[in-house]
C-alpha positions as CSV (number, residue, x, y, z in Angstrom):
1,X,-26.6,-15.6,-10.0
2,X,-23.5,-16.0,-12.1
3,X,-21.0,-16.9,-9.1
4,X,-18.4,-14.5,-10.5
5,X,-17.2,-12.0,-7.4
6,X,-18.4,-8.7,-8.1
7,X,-15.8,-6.0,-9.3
8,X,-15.1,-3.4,-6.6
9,X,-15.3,0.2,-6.9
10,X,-14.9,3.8,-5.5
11,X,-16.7,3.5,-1.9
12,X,-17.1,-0.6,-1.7
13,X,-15.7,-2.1,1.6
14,X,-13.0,-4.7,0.3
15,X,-10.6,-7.4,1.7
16,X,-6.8,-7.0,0.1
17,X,-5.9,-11.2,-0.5
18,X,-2.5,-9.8,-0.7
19,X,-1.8,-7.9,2.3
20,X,-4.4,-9.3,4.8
21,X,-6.2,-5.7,5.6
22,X,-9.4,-4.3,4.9
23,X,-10.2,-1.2,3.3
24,X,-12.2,1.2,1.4
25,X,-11.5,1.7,-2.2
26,X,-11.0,5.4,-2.1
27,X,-9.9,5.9,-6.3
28,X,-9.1,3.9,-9.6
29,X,-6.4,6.0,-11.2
30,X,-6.5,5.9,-15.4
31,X,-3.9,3.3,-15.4
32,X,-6.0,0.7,-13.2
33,X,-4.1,1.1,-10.0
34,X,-6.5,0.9,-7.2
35,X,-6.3,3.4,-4.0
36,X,-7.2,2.0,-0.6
37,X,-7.6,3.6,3.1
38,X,-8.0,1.4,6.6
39,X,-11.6,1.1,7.5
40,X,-11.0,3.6,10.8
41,X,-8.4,5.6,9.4
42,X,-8.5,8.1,6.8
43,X,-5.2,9.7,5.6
44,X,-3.2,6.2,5.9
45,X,-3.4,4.5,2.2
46,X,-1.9,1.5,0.0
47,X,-2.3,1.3,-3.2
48,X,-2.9,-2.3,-5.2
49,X,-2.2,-2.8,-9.3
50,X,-5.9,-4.0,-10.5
51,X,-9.1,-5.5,-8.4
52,X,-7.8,-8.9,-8.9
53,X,-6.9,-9.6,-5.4
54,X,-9.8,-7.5,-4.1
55,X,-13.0,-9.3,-2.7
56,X,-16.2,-6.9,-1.8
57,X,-16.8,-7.4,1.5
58,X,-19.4,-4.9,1.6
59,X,-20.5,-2.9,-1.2
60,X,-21.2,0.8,-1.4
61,X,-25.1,0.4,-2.4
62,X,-25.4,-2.3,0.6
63,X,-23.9,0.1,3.0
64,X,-26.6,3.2,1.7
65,X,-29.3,0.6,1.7
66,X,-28.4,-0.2,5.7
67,X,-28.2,3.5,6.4
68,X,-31.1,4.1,4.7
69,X,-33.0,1.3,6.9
70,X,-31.6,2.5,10.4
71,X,-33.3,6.2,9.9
């Protein structure tokens, strides 16, 4: 292992550094701008300027791998 965060992307579970919530990275518009929604709600978002102050909580293949495991 490198010990470099992984990036997040479309579905990964992250922590905002910035604004103390968690989310779900919901889009990456073309101009880097990253779109976020609250864990338990769905039409409530924030938006953040790049991943840098994003840290993967829980990725998007963990959570299919779990779900995959509980069925």
């Amino acid at each position: 292992m490198t010990g470099t965060k992984p990036k997040a992307w479309v579905g990964d579970q992250v922590h905002d550094v910035n604004t103390g919530k968690e989310g779900v990275v919901t889009d990456v518009k073309s101009d880097g701008t990253y779109v976020l929604r609250p864990l338990y709600v769905r039409f409530r978002t924030w938006t953040v300027p790049n991943a840098d102050g994003l840290e993967v909580t829980l990725s998007r293949d963990e959570q299919i791998r779990r779900r995959r495991e509980e069925s």
